[in-house]
N, C-alpha and C positions, 0 to 999 in steps of 0.2 A: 332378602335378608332373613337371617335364621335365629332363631330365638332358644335358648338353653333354659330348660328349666333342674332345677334340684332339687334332691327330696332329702330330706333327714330322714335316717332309722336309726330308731332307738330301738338297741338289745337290751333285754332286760333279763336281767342275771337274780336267781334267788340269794336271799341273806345267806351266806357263808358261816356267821357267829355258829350255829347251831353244830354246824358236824368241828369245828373249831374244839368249841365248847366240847362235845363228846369225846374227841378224841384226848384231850387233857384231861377229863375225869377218867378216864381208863386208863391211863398210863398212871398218873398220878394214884388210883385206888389200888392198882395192881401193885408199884414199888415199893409204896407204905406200907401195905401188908410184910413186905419183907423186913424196912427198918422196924416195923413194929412185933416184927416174932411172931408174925404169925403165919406166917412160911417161909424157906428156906432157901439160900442159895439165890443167883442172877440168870441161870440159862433160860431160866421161861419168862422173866422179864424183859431180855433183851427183844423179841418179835415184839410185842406191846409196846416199849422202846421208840422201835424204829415204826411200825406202822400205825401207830395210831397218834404217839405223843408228836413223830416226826412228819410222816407223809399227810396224817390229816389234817395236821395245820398249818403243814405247808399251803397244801389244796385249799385254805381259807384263806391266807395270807394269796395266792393267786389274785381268788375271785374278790377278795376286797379291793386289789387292784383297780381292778376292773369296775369297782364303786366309786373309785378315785380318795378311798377311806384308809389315806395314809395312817390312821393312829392303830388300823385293824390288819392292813396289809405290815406293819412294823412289828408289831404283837405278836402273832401268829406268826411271821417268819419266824424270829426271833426266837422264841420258844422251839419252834420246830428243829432250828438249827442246834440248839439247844439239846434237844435227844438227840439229835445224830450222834455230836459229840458225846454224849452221856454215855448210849450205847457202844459204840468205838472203846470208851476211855473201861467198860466193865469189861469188854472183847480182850483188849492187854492185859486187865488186872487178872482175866482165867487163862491167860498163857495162850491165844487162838492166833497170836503172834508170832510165838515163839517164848522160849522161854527167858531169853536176853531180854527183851525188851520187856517183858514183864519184870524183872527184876531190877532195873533201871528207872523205874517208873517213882513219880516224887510226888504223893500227895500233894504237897505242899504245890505243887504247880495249878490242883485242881480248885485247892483255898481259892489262888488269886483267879482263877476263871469265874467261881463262884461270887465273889467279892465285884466283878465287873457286872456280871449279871444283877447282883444286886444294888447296884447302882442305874443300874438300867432300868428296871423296876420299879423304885422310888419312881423315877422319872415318871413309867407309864402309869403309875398308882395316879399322880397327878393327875393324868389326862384321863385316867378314867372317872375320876368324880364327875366330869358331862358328859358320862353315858347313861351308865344307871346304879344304883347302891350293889347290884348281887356282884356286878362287876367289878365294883368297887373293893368291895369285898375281897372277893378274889386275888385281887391284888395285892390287897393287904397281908395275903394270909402266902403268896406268894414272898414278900419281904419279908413276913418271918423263915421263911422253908430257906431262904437264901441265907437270912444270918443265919443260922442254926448248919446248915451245911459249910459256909465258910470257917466258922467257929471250929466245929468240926475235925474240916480240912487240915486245918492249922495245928489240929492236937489242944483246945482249948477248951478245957472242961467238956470232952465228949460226954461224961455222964449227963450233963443239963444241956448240952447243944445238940444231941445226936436225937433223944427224945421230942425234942421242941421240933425238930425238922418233921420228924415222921410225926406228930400229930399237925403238925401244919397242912404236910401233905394231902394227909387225911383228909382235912377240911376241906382245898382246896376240891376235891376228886368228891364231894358232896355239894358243893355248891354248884361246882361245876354240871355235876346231874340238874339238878335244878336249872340253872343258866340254859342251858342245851335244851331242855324239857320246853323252858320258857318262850326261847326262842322260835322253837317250833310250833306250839300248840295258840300260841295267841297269834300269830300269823295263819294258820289253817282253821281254828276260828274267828278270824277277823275281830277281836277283844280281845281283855284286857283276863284270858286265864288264870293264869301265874303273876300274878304281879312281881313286878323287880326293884321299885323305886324309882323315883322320878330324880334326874341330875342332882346335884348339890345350887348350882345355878350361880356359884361363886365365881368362876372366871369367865362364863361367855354370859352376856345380857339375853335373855329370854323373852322379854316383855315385847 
Protein backbone atom coordinates (compact mmCIF):
# COMPACT_ATOMS: atom_id res chain seq x y z
CA UNK A 1 0.00 0.00 0.00
CA UNK A 2 1.25 3.37 -0.95
CA UNK A 3 0.74 6.43 1.01
CA UNK A 4 0.63 10.16 -0.67
CA UNK A 5 1.74 12.90 1.06
CA UNK A 6 1.28 16.85 0.40
CA UNK A 7 2.91 19.75 0.99
CA UNK A 8 1.54 23.42 0.68
CA UNK A 9 3.71 26.29 -0.66
CA UNK A 10 3.18 29.47 0.00
CA UNK A 11 4.52 32.15 -2.46
CA UNK A 12 4.97 35.15 -1.01
CA UNK A 13 4.51 38.24 -3.10
CA UNK A 14 5.82 41.90 -1.84
CA UNK A 15 3.05 44.62 -1.07
CA UNK A 16 2.39 46.01 -4.60
CA UNK A 17 0.55 49.49 -2.87
CA UNK A 18 3.97 51.19 -3.00
CA UNK A 19 4.99 51.18 -6.82
CA UNK A 20 1.01 51.56 -7.21
CA UNK A 21 1.10 54.54 -5.19
CA UNK A 22 4.37 55.86 -7.31
CA UNK A 23 3.13 55.39 -10.26
CA UNK A 24 -0.06 57.78 -9.67
CA UNK A 25 1.86 60.42 -7.94
CA UNK A 26 3.89 60.82 -11.30
CA UNK A 27 1.30 60.92 -13.57
CA UNK A 28 -0.81 62.87 -11.50
CA UNK A 29 2.22 65.62 -10.56
CA UNK A 30 3.30 65.57 -13.97
CA UNK A 31 -0.60 66.37 -15.78
CA UNK A 32 -1.26 68.97 -13.00
CA UNK A 33 1.65 70.77 -13.73
CA UNK A 34 0.03 71.22 -17.25
CA UNK A 35 -3.63 72.18 -16.02
CA UNK A 36 -1.87 74.33 -13.72
CA UNK A 37 0.22 76.48 -16.28
CA UNK A 38 3.04 75.63 -15.39
CA UNK A 39 4.02 73.81 -18.38
CA UNK A 40 2.75 73.52 -21.77
CA UNK A 41 1.12 71.23 -24.16
CA UNK A 42 0.39 66.90 -23.74
CA UNK A 43 3.34 65.39 -25.81
CA UNK A 44 5.57 64.71 -22.78
CA UNK A 45 2.62 63.91 -20.71
CA UNK A 46 1.47 61.14 -22.64
CA UNK A 47 4.82 58.52 -21.88
CA UNK A 48 3.92 59.41 -17.95
CA UNK A 49 0.41 58.70 -19.02
CA UNK A 50 0.93 55.39 -20.21
CA UNK A 51 3.78 54.22 -18.24
CA UNK A 52 3.49 54.96 -15.06
CA UNK A 53 -0.22 56.23 -14.44
CA UNK A 54 -1.08 52.98 -16.77
CA UNK A 55 1.47 50.03 -16.82
CA UNK A 56 2.31 50.59 -13.03
CA UNK A 57 -0.83 50.07 -11.65
CA UNK A 58 -1.70 47.90 -13.61
CA UNK A 59 1.56 45.81 -12.33
CA UNK A 60 -0.16 46.52 -8.74
CA UNK A 61 -3.46 45.66 -9.62
CA UNK A 62 -1.64 42.17 -10.94
CA UNK A 63 0.06 41.43 -7.80
CA UNK A 64 -2.90 42.31 -5.45
CA UNK A 65 -4.39 39.60 -7.30
CA UNK A 66 -2.29 37.46 -6.29
CA UNK A 67 -2.98 38.82 -2.41
CA UNK A 68 -6.64 37.90 -3.22
CA UNK A 69 -7.02 42.02 -2.21
CA UNK A 70 -9.94 42.53 -4.44
CA UNK A 71 -10.39 46.22 -3.17
CA UNK A 72 -6.43 46.76 -4.51
CA UNK A 73 -6.55 44.63 -7.54
CA UNK A 74 -10.01 46.77 -8.43
CA UNK A 75 -8.40 50.18 -7.69
CA UNK A 76 -5.37 49.99 -9.31
CA UNK A 77 -6.78 48.19 -12.40
CA UNK A 78 -9.20 50.71 -12.73
CA UNK A 79 -7.23 53.70 -12.57
CA UNK A 80 -4.74 52.06 -14.78
CA UNK A 81 -7.26 51.50 -17.42
CA UNK A 82 -7.99 54.80 -16.78
CA UNK A 83 -4.69 56.36 -18.28
CA UNK A 84 -4.80 54.15 -21.09
CA UNK A 85 -7.75 55.77 -22.10
CA UNK A 86 -6.70 59.18 -20.96
CA UNK A 87 -3.74 58.88 -22.94
CA UNK A 88 -5.40 57.51 -26.25
CA UNK A 89 -8.19 60.15 -25.80
CA UNK A 90 -4.99 63.39 -25.69
CA UNK A 91 -3.41 60.96 -28.81
CA UNK A 92 -6.93 62.03 -31.00
CA UNK A 93 -7.20 65.36 -29.52
CA UNK A 94 -3.29 66.16 -31.24
CA UNK A 95 -4.41 64.62 -34.51
CA UNK A 96 -1.88 61.17 -34.06
CA UNK A 97 -5.06 59.78 -35.72
CA UNK A 98 -5.60 61.50 -38.24
CA UNK A 99 -7.19 64.53 -38.59
CA UNK A 100 -11.09 63.34 -39.04
CA UNK A 101 -11.07 61.75 -36.13
CA UNK A 102 -9.79 64.49 -34.24
CA UNK A 103 -12.15 66.74 -35.37
CA UNK A 104 -15.24 64.54 -34.66
CA UNK A 105 -14.28 64.01 -31.38
CA UNK A 106 -17.04 65.30 -28.55
CA UNK A 107 -16.01 66.31 -25.20
CA UNK A 108 -19.03 65.91 -23.99
CA UNK A 109 -18.45 62.06 -24.44
CA UNK A 110 -15.45 62.47 -22.10
CA UNK A 111 -17.85 64.51 -19.26
CA UNK A 112 -19.92 61.09 -19.19
CA UNK A 113 -16.58 58.81 -18.92
CA UNK A 114 -15.53 61.03 -16.15
CA UNK A 115 -18.98 61.18 -14.36
CA UNK A 116 -18.74 57.19 -14.37
CA UNK A 117 -15.50 57.15 -12.98
CA UNK A 118 -16.56 59.39 -10.51
CA UNK A 119 -18.97 57.25 -9.36
CA UNK A 120 -16.79 54.56 -9.12
CA UNK A 121 -14.70 56.51 -6.77
CA UNK A 122 -17.30 57.54 -4.18
CA UNK A 123 -17.59 53.75 -4.16
CA UNK A 124 -13.81 53.09 -3.55
CA UNK A 125 -13.66 56.34 -1.13
CA UNK A 126 -15.97 54.04 0.94
CA UNK A 127 -13.83 51.12 0.96
CA UNK A 128 -10.96 52.87 1.61
CA UNK A 129 -11.94 54.29 5.04
CA UNK A 130 -10.67 50.31 6.36
CA UNK A 131 -7.42 50.82 4.91
CA UNK A 132 -5.94 53.75 6.22
CA UNK A 133 -6.68 57.76 6.46
CA UNK A 134 -3.49 58.81 3.61
CA UNK A 135 -5.53 56.47 1.57
CA UNK A 136 -8.51 57.81 2.39
CA UNK A 137 -7.45 60.87 1.60
CA UNK A 138 -6.48 60.15 -1.64
CA UNK A 139 -9.63 59.19 -2.44
CA UNK A 140 -11.21 62.01 -1.45
CA UNK A 141 -9.17 64.31 -3.31
CA UNK A 142 -9.63 61.81 -6.34
CA UNK A 143 -13.68 62.69 -6.14
CA UNK A 144 -12.95 66.11 -6.16
CA UNK A 145 -10.27 65.88 -9.53
CA UNK A 146 -13.46 63.75 -11.10
CA UNK A 147 -16.08 66.37 -10.35
CA UNK A 148 -14.01 69.19 -11.43
CA UNK A 149 -13.05 67.37 -14.68
CA UNK A 150 -16.62 66.24 -15.39
CA UNK A 151 -17.94 69.73 -14.77
CA UNK A 152 -15.41 70.58 -16.95
CA UNK A 153 -16.11 68.29 -19.67
CA UNK A 154 -19.62 69.44 -19.79
CA UNK A 155 -18.47 73.24 -20.42
CA UNK A 156 -19.83 73.93 -16.82
CA UNK A 157 -18.29 76.76 -15.30
CA UNK A 158 -14.61 75.84 -16.41
CA UNK A 159 -13.38 78.96 -14.77
CA UNK A 160 -14.15 77.09 -11.09
CA UNK A 161 -14.08 73.45 -12.30
CA UNK A 162 -11.08 73.38 -14.39
CA UNK A 163 -8.85 74.90 -11.40
CA UNK A 164 -10.58 72.64 -8.74
CA UNK A 165 -9.21 69.54 -10.90
CA UNK A 166 -5.84 70.61 -11.28
CA UNK A 167 -5.40 71.45 -7.63
CA UNK A 168 -6.90 68.20 -6.68
CA UNK A 169 -4.58 66.75 -8.83
CA UNK A 170 -1.94 68.14 -7.20
CA UNK A 171 -2.95 66.93 -3.98
CA UNK A 172 -3.43 63.78 -5.05
CA UNK A 173 0.29 63.34 -6.75
CA UNK A 174 1.45 64.70 -2.93
CA UNK A 175 0.03 62.48 -0.97
CA UNK A 176 0.49 59.87 -3.06
CA UNK A 177 4.43 60.47 -2.58
CA UNK A 178 3.83 60.14 0.92
CA UNK A 179 1.48 56.92 0.63
CA UNK A 180 4.29 55.20 -1.73
CA UNK A 181 7.05 56.60 0.73
CA UNK A 182 5.06 55.05 3.53
CA UNK A 183 4.46 51.94 2.09
CA UNK A 184 7.88 51.22 1.67
CA UNK A 185 9.94 52.41 4.29
CA UNK A 186 7.77 51.09 7.43
CA UNK A 187 7.98 47.63 5.73
CA UNK A 188 12.01 47.88 5.25
CA UNK A 189 11.95 49.08 8.76
CA UNK A 190 9.80 46.78 10.21
CA UNK A 191 7.74 50.12 12.14
CA UNK A 192 5.73 52.28 12.14
CA UNK A 193 7.94 55.36 10.03
CA UNK A 194 5.44 57.39 8.25
CA UNK A 195 2.42 56.95 9.90
CA UNK A 196 -0.78 56.81 7.78
CA UNK A 197 -3.71 56.46 10.13
CA UNK A 198 -5.28 53.82 11.48
CA UNK A 199 -9.03 52.66 9.58
CA UNK A 200 -11.95 54.66 10.46
CA UNK A 201 -13.24 51.10 11.96
CA UNK A 202 -16.93 52.04 10.98
CA UNK A 203 -17.89 49.30 8.81
CA UNK A 204 -15.67 46.17 9.59
CA UNK A 205 -15.61 45.39 13.55
CA UNK A 206 -11.82 45.32 14.77
CA UNK A 207 -12.15 44.34 18.15
Amino acid sequence: MSSQQHTNVKIVTADPSAIGLFGLAIVTFVASSQKLGLTEGLGLVIPWAIFLGAFAQLYASILDAKHNNTFGTTAFGAYAFFWFATASSWLVKLGVFGETLAANADGAQLGFAFAGYLIFSILMTIGSMETHKVLFFIFVLIDVLFVGLTFDAFGVASGVFKPMAAYAEMGIALLSFYGAGAAVLNNHFGKVFLPVGRPFGIFKDRS
